[in-house]
C-alpha positions as CSV (number, residue, x, y, z in Angstrom):
1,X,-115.6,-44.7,199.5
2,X,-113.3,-45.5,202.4
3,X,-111.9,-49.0,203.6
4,X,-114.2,-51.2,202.5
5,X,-114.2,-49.4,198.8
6,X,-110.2,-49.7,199.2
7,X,-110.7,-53.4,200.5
8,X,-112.7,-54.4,197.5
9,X,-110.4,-52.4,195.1
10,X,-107.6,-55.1,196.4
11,X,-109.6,-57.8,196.5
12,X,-110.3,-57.4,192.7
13,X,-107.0,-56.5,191.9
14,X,-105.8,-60.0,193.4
15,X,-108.8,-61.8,192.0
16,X,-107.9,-60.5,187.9
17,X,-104.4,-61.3,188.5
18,X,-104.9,-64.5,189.8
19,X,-107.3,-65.7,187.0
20,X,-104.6,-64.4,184.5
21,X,-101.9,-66.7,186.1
22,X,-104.4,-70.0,186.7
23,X,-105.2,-69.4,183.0
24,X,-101.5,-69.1,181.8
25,X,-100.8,-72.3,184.2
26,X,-103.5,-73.8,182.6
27,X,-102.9,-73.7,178.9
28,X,-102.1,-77.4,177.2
29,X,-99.1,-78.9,176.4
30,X,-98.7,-77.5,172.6
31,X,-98.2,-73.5,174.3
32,X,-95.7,-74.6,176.2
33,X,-93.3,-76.8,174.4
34,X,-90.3,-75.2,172.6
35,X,-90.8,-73.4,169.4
36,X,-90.6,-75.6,166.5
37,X,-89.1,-75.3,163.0
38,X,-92.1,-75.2,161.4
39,X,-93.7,-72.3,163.9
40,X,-90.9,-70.3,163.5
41,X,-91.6,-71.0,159.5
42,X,-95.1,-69.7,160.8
43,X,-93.2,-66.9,162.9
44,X,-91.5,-65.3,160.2
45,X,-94.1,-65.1,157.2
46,X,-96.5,-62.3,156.3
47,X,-99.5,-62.4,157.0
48,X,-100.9,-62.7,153.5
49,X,-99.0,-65.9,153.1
50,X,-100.2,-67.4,156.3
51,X,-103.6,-66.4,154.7
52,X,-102.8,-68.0,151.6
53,X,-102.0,-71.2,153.7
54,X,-105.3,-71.6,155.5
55,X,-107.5,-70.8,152.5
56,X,-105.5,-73.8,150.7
57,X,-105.5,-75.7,153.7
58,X,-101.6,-76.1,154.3
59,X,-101.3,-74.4,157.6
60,X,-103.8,-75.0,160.0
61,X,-105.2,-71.8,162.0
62,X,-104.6,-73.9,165.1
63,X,-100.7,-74.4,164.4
64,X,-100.9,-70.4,163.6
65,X,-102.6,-69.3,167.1
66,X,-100.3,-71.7,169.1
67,X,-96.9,-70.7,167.6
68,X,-98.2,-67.1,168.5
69,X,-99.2,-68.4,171.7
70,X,-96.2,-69.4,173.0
71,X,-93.9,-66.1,172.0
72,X,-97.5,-63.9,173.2
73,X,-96.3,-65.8,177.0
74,X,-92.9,-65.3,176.3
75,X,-93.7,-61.8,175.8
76,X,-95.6,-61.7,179.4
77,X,-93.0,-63.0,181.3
78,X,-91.1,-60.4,179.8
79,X,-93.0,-57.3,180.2
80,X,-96.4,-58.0,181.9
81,X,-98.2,-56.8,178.2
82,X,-101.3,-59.5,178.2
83,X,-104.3,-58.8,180.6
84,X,-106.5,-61.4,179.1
85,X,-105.3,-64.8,177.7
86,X,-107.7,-65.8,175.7
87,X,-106.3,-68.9,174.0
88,X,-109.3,-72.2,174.6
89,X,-111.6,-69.4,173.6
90,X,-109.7,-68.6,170.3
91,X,-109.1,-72.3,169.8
92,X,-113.0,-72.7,169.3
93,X,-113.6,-69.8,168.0
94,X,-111.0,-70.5,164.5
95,X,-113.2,-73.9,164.4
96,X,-116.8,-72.6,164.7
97,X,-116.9,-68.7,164.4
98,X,-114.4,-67.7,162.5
99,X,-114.4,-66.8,158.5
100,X,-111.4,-69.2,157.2
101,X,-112.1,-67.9,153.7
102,X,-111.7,-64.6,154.7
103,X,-108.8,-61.8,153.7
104,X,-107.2,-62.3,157.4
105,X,-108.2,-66.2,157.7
106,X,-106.4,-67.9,160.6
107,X,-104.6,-64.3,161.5
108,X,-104.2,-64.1,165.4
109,X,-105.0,-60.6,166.5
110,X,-103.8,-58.6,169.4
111,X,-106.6,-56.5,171.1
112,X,-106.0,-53.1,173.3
113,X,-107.7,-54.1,176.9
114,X,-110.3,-51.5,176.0
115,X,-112.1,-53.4,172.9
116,X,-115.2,-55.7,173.9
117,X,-114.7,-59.6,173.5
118,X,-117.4,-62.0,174.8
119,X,-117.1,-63.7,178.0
120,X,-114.4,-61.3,178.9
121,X,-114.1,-57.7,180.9
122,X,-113.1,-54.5,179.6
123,X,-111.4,-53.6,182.4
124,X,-109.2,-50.0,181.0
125,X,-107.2,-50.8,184.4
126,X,-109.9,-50.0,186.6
127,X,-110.7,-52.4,189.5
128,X,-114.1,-51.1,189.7
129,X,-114.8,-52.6,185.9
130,X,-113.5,-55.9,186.6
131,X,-116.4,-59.1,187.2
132,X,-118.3,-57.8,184.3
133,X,-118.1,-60.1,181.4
134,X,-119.9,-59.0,178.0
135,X,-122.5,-61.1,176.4
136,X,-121.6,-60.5,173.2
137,X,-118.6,-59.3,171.0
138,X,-118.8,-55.9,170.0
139,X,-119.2,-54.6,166.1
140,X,-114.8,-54.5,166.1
141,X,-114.6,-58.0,167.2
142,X,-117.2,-59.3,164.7
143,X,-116.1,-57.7,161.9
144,X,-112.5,-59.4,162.6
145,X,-114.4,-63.1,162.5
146,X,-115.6,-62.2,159.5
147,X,-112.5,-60.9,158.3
148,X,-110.6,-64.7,159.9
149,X,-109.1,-62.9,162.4
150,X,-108.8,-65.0,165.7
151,X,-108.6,-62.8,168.7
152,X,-106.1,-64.3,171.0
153,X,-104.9,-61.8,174.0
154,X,-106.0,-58.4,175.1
155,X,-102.9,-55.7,176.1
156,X,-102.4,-53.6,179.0
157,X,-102.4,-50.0,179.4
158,X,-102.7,-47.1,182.2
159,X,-106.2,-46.6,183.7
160,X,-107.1,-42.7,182.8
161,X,-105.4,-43.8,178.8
162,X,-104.1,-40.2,179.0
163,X,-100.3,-41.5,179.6
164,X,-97.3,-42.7,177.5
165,X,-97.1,-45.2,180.2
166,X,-99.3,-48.7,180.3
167,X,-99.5,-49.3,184.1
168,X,-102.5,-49.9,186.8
169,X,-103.5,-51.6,189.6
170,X,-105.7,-54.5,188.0
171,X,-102.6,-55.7,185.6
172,X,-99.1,-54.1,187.0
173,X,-96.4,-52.5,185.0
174,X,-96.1,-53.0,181.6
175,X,-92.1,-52.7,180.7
176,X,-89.9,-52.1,177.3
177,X,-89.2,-55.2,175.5
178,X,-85.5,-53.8,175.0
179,X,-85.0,-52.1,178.5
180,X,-87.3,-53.2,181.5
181,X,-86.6,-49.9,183.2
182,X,-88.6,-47.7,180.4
183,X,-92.6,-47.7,179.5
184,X,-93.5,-49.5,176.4
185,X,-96.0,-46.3,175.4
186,X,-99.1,-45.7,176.2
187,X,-101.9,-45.3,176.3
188,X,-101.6,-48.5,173.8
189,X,-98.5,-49.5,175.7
190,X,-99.2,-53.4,176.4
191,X,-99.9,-53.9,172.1
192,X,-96.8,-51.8,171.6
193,X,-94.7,-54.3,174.0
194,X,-96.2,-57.6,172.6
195,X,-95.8,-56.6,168.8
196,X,-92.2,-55.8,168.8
197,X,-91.1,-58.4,171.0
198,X,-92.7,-60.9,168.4
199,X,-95.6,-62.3,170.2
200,X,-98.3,-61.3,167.6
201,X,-98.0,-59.9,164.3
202,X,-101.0,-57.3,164.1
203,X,-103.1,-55.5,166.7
204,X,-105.7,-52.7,167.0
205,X,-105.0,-49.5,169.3
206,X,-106.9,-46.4,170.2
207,X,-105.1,-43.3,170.1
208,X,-106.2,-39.6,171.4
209,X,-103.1,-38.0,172.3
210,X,-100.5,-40.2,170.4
211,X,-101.6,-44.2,171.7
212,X,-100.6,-46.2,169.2
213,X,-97.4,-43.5,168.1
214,X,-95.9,-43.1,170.9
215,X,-96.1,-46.9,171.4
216,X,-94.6,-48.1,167.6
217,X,-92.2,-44.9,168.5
218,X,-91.0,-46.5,172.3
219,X,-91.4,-50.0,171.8
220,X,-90.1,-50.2,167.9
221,X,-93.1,-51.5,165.9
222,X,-95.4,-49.7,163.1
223,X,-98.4,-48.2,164.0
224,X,-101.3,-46.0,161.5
225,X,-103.2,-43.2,163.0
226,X,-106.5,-43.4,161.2
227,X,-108.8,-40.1,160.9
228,X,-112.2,-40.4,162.3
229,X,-114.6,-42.1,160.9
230,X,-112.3,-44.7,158.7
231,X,-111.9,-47.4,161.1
232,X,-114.6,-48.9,163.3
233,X,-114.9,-47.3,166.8
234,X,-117.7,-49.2,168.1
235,X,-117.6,-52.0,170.9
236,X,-115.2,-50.1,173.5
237,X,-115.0,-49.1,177.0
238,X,-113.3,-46.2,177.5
239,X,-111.6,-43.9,180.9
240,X,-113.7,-40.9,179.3
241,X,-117.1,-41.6,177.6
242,X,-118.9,-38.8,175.8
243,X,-115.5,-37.0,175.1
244,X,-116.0,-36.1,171.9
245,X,-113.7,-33.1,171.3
246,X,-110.3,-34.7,170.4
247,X,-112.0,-38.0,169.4
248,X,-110.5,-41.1,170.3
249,X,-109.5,-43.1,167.3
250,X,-108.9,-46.6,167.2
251,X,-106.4,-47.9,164.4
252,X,-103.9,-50.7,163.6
253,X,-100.6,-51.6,164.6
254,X,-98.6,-54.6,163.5
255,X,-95.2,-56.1,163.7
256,X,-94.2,-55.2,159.5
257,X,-94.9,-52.3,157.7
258,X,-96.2,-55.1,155.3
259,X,-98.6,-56.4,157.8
260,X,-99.6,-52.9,158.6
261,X,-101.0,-52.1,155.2
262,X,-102.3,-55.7,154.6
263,X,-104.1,-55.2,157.3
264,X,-105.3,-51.8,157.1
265,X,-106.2,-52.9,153.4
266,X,-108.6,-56.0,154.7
267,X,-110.1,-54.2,157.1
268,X,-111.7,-51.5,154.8
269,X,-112.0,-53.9,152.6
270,X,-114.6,-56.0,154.6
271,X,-116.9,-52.5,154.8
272,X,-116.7,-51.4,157.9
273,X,-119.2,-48.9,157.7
274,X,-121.9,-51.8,157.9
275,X,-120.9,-52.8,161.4
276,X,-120.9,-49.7,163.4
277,X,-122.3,-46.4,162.5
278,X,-119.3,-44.2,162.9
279,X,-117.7,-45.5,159.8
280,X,-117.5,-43.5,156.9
281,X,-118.4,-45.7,153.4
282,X,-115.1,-45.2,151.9
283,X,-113.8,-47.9,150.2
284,X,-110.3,-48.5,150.4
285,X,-108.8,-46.4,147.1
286,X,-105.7,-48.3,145.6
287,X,-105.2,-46.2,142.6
288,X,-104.5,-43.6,145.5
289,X,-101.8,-46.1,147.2
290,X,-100.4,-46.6,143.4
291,X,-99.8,-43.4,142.9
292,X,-98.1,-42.9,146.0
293,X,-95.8,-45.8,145.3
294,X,-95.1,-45.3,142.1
295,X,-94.5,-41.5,141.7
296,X,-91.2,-40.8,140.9
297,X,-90.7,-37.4,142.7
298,X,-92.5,-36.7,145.7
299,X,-92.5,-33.3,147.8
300,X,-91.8,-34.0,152.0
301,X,-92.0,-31.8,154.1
302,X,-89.4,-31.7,157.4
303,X,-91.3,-30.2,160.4
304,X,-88.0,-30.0,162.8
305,X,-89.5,-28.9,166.0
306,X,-92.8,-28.6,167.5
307,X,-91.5,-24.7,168.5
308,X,-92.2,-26.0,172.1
309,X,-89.9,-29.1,172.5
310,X,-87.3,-29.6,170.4
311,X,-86.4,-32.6,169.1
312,X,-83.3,-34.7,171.6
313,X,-80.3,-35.8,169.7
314,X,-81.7,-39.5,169.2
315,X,-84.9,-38.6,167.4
316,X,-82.9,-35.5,165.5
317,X,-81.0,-38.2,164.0
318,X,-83.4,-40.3,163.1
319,X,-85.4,-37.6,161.2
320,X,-82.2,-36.6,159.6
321,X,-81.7,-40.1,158.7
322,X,-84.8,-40.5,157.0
323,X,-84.5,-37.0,155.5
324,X,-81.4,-37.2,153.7
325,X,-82.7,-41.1,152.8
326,X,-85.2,-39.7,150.5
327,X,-83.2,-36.7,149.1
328,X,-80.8,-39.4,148.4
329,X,-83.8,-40.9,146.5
330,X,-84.6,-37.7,144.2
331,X,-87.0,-36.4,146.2
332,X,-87.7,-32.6,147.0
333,X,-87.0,-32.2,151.0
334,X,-87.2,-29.1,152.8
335,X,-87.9,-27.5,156.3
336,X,-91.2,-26.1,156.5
337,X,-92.4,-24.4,160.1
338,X,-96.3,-25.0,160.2
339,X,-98.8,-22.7,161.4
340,X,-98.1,-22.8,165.6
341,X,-97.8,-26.4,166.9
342,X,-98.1,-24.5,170.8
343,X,-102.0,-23.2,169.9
344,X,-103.0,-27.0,168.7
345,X,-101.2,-28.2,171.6
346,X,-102.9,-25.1,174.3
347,X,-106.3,-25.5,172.4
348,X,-106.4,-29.4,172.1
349,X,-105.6,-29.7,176.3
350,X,-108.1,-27.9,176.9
351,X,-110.6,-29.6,175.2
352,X,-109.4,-32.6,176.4
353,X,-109.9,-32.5,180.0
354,X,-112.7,-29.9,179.6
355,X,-114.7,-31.3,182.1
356,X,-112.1,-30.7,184.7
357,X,-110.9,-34.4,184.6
358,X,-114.0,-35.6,186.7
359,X,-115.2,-38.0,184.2
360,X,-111.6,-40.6,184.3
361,X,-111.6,-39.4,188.0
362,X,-115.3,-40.7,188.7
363,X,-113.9,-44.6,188.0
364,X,-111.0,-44.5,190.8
365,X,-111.7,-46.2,194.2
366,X,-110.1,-46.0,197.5
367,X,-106.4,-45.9,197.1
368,X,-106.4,-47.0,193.7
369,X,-103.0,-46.1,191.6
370,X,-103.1,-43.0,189.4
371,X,-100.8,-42.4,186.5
372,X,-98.4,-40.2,187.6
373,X,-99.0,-37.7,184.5
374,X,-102.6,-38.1,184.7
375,X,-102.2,-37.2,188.4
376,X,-100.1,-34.1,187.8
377,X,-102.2,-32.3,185.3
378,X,-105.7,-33.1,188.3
379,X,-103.1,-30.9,190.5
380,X,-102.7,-28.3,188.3
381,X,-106.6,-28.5,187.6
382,X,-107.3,-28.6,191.0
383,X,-105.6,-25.7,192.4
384,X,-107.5,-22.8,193.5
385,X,-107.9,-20.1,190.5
386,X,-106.6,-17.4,192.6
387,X,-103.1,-19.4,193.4
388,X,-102.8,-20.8,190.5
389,X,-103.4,-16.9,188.6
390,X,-100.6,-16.3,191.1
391,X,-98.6,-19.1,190.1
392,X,-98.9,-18.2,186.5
393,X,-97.7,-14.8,186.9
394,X,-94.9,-15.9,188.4
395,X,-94.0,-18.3,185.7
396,X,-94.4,-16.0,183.2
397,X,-93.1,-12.9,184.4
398,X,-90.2,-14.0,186.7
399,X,-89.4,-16.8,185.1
400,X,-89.8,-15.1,181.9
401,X,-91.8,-18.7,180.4
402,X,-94.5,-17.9,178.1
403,X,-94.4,-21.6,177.1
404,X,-95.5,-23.2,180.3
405,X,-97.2,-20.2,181.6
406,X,-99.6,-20.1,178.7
407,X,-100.6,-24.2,179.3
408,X,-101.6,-23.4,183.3
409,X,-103.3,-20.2,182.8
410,X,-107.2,-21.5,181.9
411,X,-106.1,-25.2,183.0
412,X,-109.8,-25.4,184.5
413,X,-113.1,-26.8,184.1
414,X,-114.8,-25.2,181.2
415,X,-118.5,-24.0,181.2
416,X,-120.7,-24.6,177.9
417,X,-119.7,-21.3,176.7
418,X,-115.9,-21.8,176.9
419,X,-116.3,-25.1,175.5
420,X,-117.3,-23.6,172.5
421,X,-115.4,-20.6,172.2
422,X,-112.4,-23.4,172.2
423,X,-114.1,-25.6,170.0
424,X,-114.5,-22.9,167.5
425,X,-111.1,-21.8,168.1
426,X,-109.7,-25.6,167.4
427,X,-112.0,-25.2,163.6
428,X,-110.1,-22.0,163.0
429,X,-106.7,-23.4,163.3
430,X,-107.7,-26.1,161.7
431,X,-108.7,-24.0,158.6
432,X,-105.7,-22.1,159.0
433,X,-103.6,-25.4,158.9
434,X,-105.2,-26.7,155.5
435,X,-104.4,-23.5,153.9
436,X,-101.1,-23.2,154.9
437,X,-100.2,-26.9,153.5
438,X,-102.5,-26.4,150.4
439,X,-100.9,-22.5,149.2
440,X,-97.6,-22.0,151.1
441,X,-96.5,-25.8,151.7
442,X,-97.7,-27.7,148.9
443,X,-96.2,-30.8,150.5
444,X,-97.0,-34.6,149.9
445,X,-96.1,-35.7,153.0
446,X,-94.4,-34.2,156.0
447,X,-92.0,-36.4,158.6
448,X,-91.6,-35.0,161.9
449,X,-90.3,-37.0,165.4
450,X,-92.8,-38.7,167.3
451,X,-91.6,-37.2,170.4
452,X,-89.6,-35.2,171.7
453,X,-87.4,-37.8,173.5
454,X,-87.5,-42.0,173.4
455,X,-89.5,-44.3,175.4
456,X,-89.4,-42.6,179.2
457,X,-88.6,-44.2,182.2
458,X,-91.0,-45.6,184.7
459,X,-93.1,-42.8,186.2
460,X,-91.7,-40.2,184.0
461,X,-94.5,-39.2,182.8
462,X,-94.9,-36.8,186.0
463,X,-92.4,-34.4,184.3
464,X,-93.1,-35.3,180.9
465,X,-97.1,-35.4,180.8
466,X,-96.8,-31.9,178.1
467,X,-94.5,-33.5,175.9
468,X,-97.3,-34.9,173.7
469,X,-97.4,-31.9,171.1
470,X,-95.6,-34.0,168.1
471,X,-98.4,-36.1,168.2
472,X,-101.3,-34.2,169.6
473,X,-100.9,-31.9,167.1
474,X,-102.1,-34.0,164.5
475,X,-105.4,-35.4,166.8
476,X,-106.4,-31.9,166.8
477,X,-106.2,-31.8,162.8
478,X,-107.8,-35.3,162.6
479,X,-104.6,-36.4,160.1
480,X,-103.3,-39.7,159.2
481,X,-100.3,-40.3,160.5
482,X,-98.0,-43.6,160.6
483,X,-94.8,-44.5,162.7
484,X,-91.6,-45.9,160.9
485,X,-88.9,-47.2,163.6
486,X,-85.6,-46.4,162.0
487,X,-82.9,-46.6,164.1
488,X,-82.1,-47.3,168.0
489,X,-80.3,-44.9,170.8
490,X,-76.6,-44.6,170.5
491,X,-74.4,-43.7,173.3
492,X,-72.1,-42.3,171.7
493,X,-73.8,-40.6,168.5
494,X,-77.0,-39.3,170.4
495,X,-75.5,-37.1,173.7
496,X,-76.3,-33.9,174.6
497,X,-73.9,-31.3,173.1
498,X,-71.6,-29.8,175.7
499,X,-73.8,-26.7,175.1
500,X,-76.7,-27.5,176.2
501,X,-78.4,-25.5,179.1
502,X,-80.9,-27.2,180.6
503,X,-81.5,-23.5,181.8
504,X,-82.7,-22.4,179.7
505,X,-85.6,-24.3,178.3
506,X,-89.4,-24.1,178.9
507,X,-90.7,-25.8,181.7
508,X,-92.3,-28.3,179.4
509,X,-88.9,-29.2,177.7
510,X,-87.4,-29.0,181.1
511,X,-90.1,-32.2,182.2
512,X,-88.8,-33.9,178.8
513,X,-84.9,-33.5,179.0
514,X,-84.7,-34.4,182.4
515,X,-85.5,-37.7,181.8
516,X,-83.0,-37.9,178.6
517,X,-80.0,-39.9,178.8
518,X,-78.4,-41.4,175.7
519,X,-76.5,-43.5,177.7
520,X,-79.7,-45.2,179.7
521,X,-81.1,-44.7,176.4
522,X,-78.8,-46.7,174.3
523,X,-80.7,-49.8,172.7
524,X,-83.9,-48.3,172.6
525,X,-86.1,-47.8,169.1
526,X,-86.5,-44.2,167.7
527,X,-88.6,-43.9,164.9
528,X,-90.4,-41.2,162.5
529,X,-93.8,-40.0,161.9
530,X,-95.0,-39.5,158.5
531,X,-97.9,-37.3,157.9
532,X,-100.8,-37.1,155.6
533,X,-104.2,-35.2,155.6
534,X,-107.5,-36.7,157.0
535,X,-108.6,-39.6,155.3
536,X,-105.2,-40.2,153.3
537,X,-104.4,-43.5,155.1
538,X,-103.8,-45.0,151.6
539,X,-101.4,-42.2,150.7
540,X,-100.0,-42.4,154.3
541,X,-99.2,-45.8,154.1
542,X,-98.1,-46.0,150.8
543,X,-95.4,-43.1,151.5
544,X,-93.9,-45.5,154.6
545,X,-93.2,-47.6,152.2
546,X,-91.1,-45.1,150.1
547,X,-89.2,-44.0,153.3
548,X,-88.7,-47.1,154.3
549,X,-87.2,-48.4,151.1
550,X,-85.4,-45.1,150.8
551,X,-83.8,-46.6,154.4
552,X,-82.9,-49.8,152.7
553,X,-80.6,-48.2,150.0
554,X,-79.3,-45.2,152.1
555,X,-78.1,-46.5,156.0
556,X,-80.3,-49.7,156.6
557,X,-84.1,-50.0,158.1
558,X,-85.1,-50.8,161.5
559,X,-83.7,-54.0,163.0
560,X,-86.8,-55.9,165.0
561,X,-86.0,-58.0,167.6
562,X,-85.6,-61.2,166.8
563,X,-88.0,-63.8,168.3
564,X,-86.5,-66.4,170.9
């Protein structure tokens, strides 16, 4: 610690960022010339057809990786997404690692800064991991050779990966493809960034809190939450090893809700489970995803609020949108109020930071950047018991909020007794919550917002680090949950009603609205989440399908940016 520790943070800092721009300098001629007819052929075709291509030969892999190359630096210049650059590297891997006969042959793939690629750090923003090459690619990466992928760039993100943000020290800000002055997402932010602004078509994520939702939800691409154990987890470096709780997941993302499932599809398709332990062997089920596709009337259920946040105008709309869609379609739609989002979201917090924070805390050096969410809930947990027992007394009793009083009140460090009581607690609402959509529900699926508000701007997260519970919700409950961009902010359509009293909300809505502002806003995705039970990624993915053809008939689907 001191100087020299805050010296050498710097020095690596500059050293990273350096070797990301002598790299990006260096890259031949063919990355940097204009975008040609034929790669923006290459640009705009699924992936199955690119596929198709290489296994007859048509469309080399190398034509694939440059033309996704040169939008992937595009995309950099834009919003400061990439960490690694990886391009020489894939070059040789597509000609003498790579599986070319494989169901994602010649596929460039995005990679989260946190997934292990030979040769290369896993840095997860931290100075203090930088200079550290692996020797080998980890179980996730060799299971995409196999597959064909070609990894070609990993994507930034905040350093604790507890943040709808995606900044640190090591890389800099990453920014919204359709507004510089609002975080992509987080913690999966930099993936988020790069896939809707064109410069790769499919990605992998980890998500604990929402990482790859509030991303797809912020930065208008499509995103799959996969429960445990379905998608390989294996090969990682993480802010918060041996947190085990609220498992970290890692699952796709993509550019298409076509590429998503064909994707998703190839992946479990390759077995999984025989590169890395923590896969289930569950073969990908498509009479389940025919079913879901092809069932005529399906039950959805509309989970309007979170009872702690409600939903701002924007994403209200959007859900409505999507709502009446499927009505439109013949489908059974109806309000349904679950068992009490506010206990996931109390009991899954805790058990999150149940060590106090000191793990993510124990990688920080001298001076080194902190999220500014992930920094406001280490004041909270740092505060002395007796001040903040004080403090939540008065916020319950004199400010008469229950909501954000009942969040502070055992925000500490839990002993091994604690710990369980909580973790028993979390299996008892979770029994609760299976009942209650088994006997009282009986829903297919259930849509709900994302989040309580749009992408947030820079730094918001200080006021808006409890406004997670849309997606937390359904960590906790280990469900499989996708994101379906539908629409973008209006000005007009999406302002606060005259109303409104910011008064009178909770103090965690009060962190959320204060940063809303359809008018900032406008331009910015919004999108829905669509929810099924744990392990029903075929059912999940299969129903985004259904709302998003529901879209096409009734109003229009998402608009993606269009690729320069």
């Amino acid at each position: 610690m001191g100087i020299s520790d805050y010296l050498q943070h710097k020095r690596d800092c500059q050293r990273k960022q350096a070797e990301r721009a002598s790299k990006i300098a260096a890259l031949p001629k063919p990355y940097l010339d204009p975008i040609s007819p034929q790669e923006r052929r290459i640009l705009g075709s699924p992936i199955q057809e690119l596929v198709q291509d290489v296994h007859k030969q048509i469309t080399s892999p190398i034509d694939i990786l440059r033309a996704y190359g040169k939008v992937a630096i595009k995309a950099q210049e834009k919003t400061n997404c990439v960490t690694e650059i990886l391009f020489p590297e894939a070059e040789e891997w597509a000609k003498n690692e790579v599986n070319l006969k494989g169901p994602l042959a010649g596929i460039p793939v995005s990679l989260k800064d946190s997934i292990q690629v030979k040769g290369f750090d896993i840095s997860v923003g931290f100075s203090c991991n930088t200079g550290k090459p692996y020797a080998e690619d980890g179980p996730m990466v060799r299971l995409l050779k196999d597959a064909g992928a070609v990894p070609f760039v990993k994507t930034n993100l905040p350093t604790t990966l507890l943040s709808f943000e995606s900044t640190n020290d090591v890389w800099g800000r990453c920014t919204n493809p359709h507004n510089d002055k609002y975080s992509p997402g987080g913690s999966t932010g930099g993936e988020s960034a790069l896939l809707a602004f064109g410069g790769s078509r499919i990605g992998i994520g980890s998500d604990v809190a929402g990482s790859v939702r509030a991303p797809a939800h912020f930065s208008g691409c499509y995103s799959l939450r996969c429960s445990v154990g379905r998608w390989p987890k294996m090969g990682m470096n993480t802010s918060m090893p041996g947190q085990e709780a609220i498992p970290s997941v890692f699952s796709p993302m993509a550019r298409t809700l076509n590429d998503l499932t064909y994707f998703t599809r190839s992946i479990v398709g390759m077995k999984p489970w025989t590169y890395d332990y923590t896969v289930h062997p569950l073969a990908w089920r498509p009479e389940i995803e025919t079913e879901y596709k092809e069932r005529k009337k399906l039950r959805v259920g509309v989970m309007r609020t979170d009872g702690v946040v409600d939903p701002a105008p924007a994403c209200a709309r959007a859900l409505d949108q999507v709502a009446s869609a499927l009505a439109a379609e013949g489908h059974e739609v109806f309000d349904v109020t679950p068992p009490s989002p506010y206990e996931a979201l109390v009991i899954a917090s805790q058990l999150l930071l149940s060590d106090g924070g000191r793990t993510f805390m124990s990688f920080f050096r001298t001076g080194e950047w902190n999220d500014p969410g992930a920094a406001q809930m280490m004041f909270y947990m740092e505060l002395p018991r007796p001040v903040k027992y004080l403090y939540y007394l008065w916020v319950k009793y004199v400010k008469g909020d229950s909501i954000w009083a009942g969040l502070l009140r055992d925000w500490h460090p839990k002993t091994a007794y604690e710990y369980w009581q909580l973790a028993g607690r979390r299996e008892a609402y979770k029994d609760k919550f299976y009942n209650w959509w088994s006997n009282e529900a009986k829903m297919d699926f259930m849509i709900t917002p994302p989040n309580a508000t749009p992408a947030v701007p820079h730094d918001g997260m200080h006021d808006a680090v409890s406004s997670c519970g849309y997606t937390f919700l359904f960590n906790l409950l280990d469900y499989s949950s996708g994101i379906v961009p539908v629409t973008h902010v209006d000005a007009t359509l999406d302002q606060l009603p005259a109303t409104f009293d910011f008064n009178k909300l909770n103090g965690v809505a009060k962190g959320a609205y204060k940063l809303y502002d359809a008018t900032e806003m406008a331009g910015l995705p919004v999108a829905v989440q669509v929810v099924g039970r744990r392990l029903e990624e075929e059912k999940v993915l299969a129903v985004m399908e259904r709302v998003e053809d529901a879209l096409d008939k009734h109003g229009g689907r998402y608009q993606l940016l269009e690729v320069d």
